[in-house]
N, C-alpha and C positions, 0 to 999 in steps of 0.2 A: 419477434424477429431480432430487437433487437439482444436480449438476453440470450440467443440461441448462437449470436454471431460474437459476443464477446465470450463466450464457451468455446466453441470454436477456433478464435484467436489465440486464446490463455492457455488450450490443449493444444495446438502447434507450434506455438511463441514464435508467432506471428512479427515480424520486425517491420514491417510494412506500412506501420503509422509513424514510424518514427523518420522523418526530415534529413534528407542525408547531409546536409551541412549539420546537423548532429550528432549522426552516425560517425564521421568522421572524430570529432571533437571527442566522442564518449568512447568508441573501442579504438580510433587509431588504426593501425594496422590488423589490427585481429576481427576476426570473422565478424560479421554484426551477429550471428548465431549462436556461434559460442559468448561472445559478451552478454547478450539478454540470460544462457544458461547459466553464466557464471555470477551472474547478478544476486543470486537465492543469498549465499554468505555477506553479502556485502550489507545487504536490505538486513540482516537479522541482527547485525553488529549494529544497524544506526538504531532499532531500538533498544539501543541503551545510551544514547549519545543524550545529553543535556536539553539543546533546544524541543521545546515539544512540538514544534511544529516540524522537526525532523522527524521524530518518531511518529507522528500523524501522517505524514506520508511515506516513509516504509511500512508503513502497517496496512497505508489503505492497497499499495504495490504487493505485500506478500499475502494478504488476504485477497488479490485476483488473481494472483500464484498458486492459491490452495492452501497456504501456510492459515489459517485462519482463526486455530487456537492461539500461536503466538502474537498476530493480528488483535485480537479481541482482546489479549490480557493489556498489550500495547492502547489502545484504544481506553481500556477502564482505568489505565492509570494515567493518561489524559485527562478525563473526565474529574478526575481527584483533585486538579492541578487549580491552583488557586486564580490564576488568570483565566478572566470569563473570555478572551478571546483566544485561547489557546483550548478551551474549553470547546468554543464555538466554532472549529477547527476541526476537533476531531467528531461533535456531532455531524458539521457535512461530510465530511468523508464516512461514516458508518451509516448516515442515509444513501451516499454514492454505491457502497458499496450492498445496497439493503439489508444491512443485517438487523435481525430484529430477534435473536434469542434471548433467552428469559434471563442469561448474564446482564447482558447490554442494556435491556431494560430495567433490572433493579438496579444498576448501575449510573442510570441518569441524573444526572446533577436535581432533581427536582421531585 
């Protein structure tokens, strides 16, 4: 159920979980609708940004979006990154996100 309800959500982009004293804060004046749609470009640019715990979390946000190859590459090049907690980082989110292909796995620090 619940994998069937976050399918669901991520196919209608769902705005519904998100707290409107944030809603306010993050689109402003613009539609909470169109902000969640216009979010795809923005998430794709942080995986190239520095910190990797930024790119660990647009990766795990565009791989619930469907973006999932960019997601994954995102993800294996965490896993390279020499800090074991930035490491340990992007293993929970690719267990959040279940991903379990044959990338990910030769991919694992171990």
């Amino acid at each position: 159920m619940r994998k069937s309800n976050r399918e669901w959500v991520s196919r209608i982009k769902d705005t519904g979980f998100i707290p409107e004293a944030d809603r306010v804060d993050r689109a402003g004046e613009e539609p909470m609708c169109d902000y969640v749609r216009t979010a795809k470009d923005q998430l794709l640019a942080a995986l190239d940004d520095e910190p990797a715990n930024v790119v660990t979390v647009a990766a795990e946000a565009l791989y619930n979006m469907g973006e999932k190859e960019a997601a994954k590459r995102a993800f294996l090049s965490i896993l390279e990154d020499p800090n074991p907690f930035a490491r340990c980082h992007a293993l929970n989110a690719i267990d959040c996100v279940n991903e379990e292909s044959s990338e990910i796995v030769e991919g694992l620090p171990w």
